[in-house]
C-alpha positions in Angstrom: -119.9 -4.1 200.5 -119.9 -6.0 203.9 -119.2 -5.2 206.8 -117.1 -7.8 208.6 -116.9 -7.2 212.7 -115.0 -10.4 213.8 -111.4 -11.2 213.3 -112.1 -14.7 211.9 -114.0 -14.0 209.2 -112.0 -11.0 208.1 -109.1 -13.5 208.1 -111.0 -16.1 206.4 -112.3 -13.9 203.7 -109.3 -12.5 203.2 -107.8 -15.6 203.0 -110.5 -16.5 200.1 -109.2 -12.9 198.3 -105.6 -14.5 198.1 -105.6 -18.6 197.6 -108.5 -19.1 195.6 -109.6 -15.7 193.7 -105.4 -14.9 193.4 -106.6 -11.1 193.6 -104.6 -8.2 195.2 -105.8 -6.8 198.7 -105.3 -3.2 199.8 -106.4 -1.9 202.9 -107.0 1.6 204.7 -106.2 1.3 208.3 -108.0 4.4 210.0 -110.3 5.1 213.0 -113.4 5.9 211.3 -114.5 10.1 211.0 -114.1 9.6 207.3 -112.9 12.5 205.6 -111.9 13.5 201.9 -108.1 12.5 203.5 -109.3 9.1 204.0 -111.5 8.7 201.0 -108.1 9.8 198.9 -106.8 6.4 200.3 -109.6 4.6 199.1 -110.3 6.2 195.6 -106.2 5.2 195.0 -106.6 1.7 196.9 -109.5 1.1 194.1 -107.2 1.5 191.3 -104.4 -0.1 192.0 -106.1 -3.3 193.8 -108.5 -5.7 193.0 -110.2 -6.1 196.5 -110.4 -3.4 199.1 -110.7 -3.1 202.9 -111.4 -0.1 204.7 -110.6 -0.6 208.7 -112.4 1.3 210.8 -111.1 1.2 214.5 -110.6 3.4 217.2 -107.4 2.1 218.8 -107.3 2.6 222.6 -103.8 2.1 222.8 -102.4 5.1 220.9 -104.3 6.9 223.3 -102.7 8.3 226.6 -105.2 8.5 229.2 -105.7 12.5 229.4 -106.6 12.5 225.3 -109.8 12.3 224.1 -110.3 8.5 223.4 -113.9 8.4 225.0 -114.8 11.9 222.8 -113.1 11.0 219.4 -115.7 11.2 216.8 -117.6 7.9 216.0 -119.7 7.5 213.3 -120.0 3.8 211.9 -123.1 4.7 209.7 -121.9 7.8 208.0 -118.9 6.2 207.4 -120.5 3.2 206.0 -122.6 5.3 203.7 -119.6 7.4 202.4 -117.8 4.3 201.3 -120.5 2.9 199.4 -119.8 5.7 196.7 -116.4 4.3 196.0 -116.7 1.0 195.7 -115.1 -0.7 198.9 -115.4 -4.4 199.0 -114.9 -4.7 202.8 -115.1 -2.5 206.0 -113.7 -4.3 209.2 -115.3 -2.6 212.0 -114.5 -4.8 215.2 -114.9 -4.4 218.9 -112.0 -3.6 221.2 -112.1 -7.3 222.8 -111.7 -8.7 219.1 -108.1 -7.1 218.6 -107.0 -7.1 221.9 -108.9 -10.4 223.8 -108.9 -11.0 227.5 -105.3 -11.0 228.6 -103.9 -9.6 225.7 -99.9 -8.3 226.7 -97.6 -8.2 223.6 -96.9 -4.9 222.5 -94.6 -3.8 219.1 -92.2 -0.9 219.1 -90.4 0.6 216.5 -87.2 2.1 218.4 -85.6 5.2 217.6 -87.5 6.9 215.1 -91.1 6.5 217.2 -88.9 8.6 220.3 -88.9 12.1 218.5 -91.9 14.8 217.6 -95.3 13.1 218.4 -93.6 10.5 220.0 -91.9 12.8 222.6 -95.3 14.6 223.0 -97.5 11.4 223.0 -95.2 8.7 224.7 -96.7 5.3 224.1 -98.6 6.7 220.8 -96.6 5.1 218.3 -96.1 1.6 220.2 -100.1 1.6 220.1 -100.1 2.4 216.3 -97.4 -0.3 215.7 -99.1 -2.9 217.4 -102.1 -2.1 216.2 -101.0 -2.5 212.5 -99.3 -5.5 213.0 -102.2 -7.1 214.1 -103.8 -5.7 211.3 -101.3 -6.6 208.8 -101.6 -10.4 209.9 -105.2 -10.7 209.5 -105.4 -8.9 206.3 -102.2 -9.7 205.3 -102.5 -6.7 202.4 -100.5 -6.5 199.4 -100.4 -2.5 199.9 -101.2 -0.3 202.6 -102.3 3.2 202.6 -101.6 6.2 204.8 -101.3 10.3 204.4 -98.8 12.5 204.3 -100.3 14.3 207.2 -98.8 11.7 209.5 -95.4 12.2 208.6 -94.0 10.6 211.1 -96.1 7.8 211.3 -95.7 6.5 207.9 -91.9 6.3 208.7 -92.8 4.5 211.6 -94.8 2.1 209.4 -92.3 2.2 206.7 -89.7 0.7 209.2 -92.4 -1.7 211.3 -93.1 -3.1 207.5 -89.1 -3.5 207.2 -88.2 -4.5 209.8 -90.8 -7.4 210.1 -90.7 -8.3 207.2 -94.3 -8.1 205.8 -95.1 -8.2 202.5 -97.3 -5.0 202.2 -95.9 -2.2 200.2 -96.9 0.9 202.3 -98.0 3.5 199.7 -98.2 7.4 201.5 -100.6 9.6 199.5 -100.2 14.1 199.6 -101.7 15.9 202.5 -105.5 16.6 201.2 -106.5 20.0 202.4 -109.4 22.7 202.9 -110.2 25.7 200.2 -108.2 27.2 203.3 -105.5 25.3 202.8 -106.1 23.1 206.7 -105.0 20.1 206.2 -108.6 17.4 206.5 -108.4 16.0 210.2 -110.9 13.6 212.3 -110.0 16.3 215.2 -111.2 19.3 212.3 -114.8 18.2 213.9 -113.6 19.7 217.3 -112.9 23.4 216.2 -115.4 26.1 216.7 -115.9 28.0 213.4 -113.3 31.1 214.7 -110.9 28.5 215.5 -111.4 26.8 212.2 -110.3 29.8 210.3 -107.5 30.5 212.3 -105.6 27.2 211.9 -105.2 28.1 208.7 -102.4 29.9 209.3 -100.7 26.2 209.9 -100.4 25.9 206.1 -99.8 29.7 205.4 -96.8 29.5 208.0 -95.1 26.2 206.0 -95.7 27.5 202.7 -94.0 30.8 203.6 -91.2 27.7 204.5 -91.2 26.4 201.4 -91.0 29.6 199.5 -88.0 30.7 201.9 -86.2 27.6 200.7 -86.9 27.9 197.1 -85.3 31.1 197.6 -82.2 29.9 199.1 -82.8 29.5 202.5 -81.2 26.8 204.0 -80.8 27.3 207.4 -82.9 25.3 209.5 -83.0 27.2 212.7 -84.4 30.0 209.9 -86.9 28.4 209.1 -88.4 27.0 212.4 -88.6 30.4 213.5 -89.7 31.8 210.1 -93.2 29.2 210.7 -93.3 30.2 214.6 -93.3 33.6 214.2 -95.9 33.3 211.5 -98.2 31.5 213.7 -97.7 33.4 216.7 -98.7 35.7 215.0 -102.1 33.9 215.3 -103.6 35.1 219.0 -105.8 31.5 218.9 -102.8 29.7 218.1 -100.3 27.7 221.3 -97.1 26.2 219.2 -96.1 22.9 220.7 -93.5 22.6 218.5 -91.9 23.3 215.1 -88.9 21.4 213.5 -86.8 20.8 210.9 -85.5 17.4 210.4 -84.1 14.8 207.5 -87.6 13.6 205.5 -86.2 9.9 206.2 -84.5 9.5 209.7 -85.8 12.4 211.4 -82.2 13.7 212.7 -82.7 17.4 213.1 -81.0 19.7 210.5 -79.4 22.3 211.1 -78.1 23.0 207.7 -79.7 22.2 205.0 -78.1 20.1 202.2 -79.5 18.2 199.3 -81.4 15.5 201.7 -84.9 15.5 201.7 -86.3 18.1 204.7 -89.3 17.8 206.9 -91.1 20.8 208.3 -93.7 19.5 210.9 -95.6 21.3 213.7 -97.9 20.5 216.4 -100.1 23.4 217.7 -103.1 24.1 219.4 -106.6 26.3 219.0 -108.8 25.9 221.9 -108.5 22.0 223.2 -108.0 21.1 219.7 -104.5 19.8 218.6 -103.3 19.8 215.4 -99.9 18.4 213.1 -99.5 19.2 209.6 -96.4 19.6 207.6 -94.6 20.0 204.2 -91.8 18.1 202.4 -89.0 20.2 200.7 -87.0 18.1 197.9 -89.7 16.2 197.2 -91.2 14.7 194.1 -93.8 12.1 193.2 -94.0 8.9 191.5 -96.2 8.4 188.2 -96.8 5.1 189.0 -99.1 5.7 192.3 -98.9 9.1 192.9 -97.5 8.3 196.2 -94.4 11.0 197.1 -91.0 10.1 197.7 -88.2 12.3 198.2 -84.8 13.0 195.8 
């Protein structure tokens, strides 16, 4: 495994991977903090490819200036010696200045669908993750990219940057890996106290109450936003941002429910600690890569 920290040589190695060895590249884009969500990624990445490449890069610009870029969890060394149990062929770990030089001012947006959910709570956040990948993307230039349910709306953010730009990556989006508590693993986990840590499990108590409601008929999507609130509030740690219920693929909010795929996301808060999780309804997964799509 080496550990590549300039953009040149990850572009000429990766280069290398494609002309000359004709092998397959997949790549991980995260911001180090490893976790069993991100180590899901990889173990998949190592089956289906024939060279991987973990990134590990904490992205200033999906950061608005009151988050907590300066306090998010760092750890290059732990990481490193994580991914040496699973076979990763590459980590690119580079500097700020080496993705975004000295009068760097091109930015990529994905309109419409980056306006909604996070991206009306975190404006800018999605034009930071869209830029970033791009970047990414072009160095790398992967065959398949890898990302979590957890970030529901991110992956259709990526989904539609990788469309829209025509990229050849196939972005591949893997379940939500959770706690025994059923919390859904998160780099931010690392900021709960232990009482809050217990209580945000009600996040995935409060959706799967959701998803039994609509197993059971329910189909109302007012119903069930207020079905997860009220579960949560229930929670005296807990501060609900927001619940909704939108299409799994465009993000229009539903009212009623129909045959469409459904998304029921959240954003809430324990302490200074914020959190998103959510849970598909209508969904089903592929054989081929396990990654879900919806019917």
């Amino acid at each position: 495994m080496e550990i590549i920290n300039r953009t040149q040589r990850m572009r000429s190695v990766c280069r290398k991977v494609r002309r000359d060895q004709e092998k397959t590249i997949g790549l991980v884009p995260t911001m180090g903090a490893l976790h069993e969500g991100h180590l899901s990624l990889v173990r998949e990445a190592r089956r289906m490819c024939d060279t991987v490449v973990v990134s590990i890069f904490v992205n200033p610009k999906q950061f608005a200036p009151a988050e907590d870029f300066q306090t998010y969890p760092r750890d290059l060394t732990k990481d490193t010696m994580l991914l040496a149990d699973y076979n990763v062929d590459y980590i690119f770990a580079p500097a700020v200045e080496e993705i975004y030089p000295k009068g760097f001012s091109t930015h990529v947006e994905v309109e419409g669908i980056s306006d909604q959910l996070e991206g009306a709570a975190r404006p800018g956040h999605f034009r930071g993750v869209a830029t970033v990948l791009t970047i990414l993307f072009n160095i790398i230039r992967p065959d398949f990219a890898y990302f979590g349910q957890k970030d529901a709306q991110q992956t259709l953010v990526v989904r539609k940057l990788v469309r829209d730009l025509a990229f050849d990556t196939e972005v591949v989006v893997l379940p939500t890996v959770r706690e025994e508590s059923g919390l859904a693993f998160s780099s931010r986990n690392a900021y709960l106290s232990e009482d809050d840590r217990r209580a945000a499990a009600v996040l995935y108590r409060a959706l799967a109450h959701a998803e039994s409601a609509y197993g059971e008929g329910e189909r109302n999507g007012r119903k069930l936003a207020e079905l997860v609130r009220a579960d949560i509030e229930r929670e005296p740690a807990a501060r609900v941002e927001y619940v909704s219920v939108n299409d799994a693929d465009t993000l229009a909010p539903l009212e009623r429910l129909d045959d469409r795929p459904v998304l029921v996301s959240l954003a809430v808060r324990f302490g200074k600690t914020r959190l998103i999780d959510n849970i598909l309804l209508n969904r089903t997964r592929t054989g081929k890569t396990g990654a879900l799509t919806s019917v």
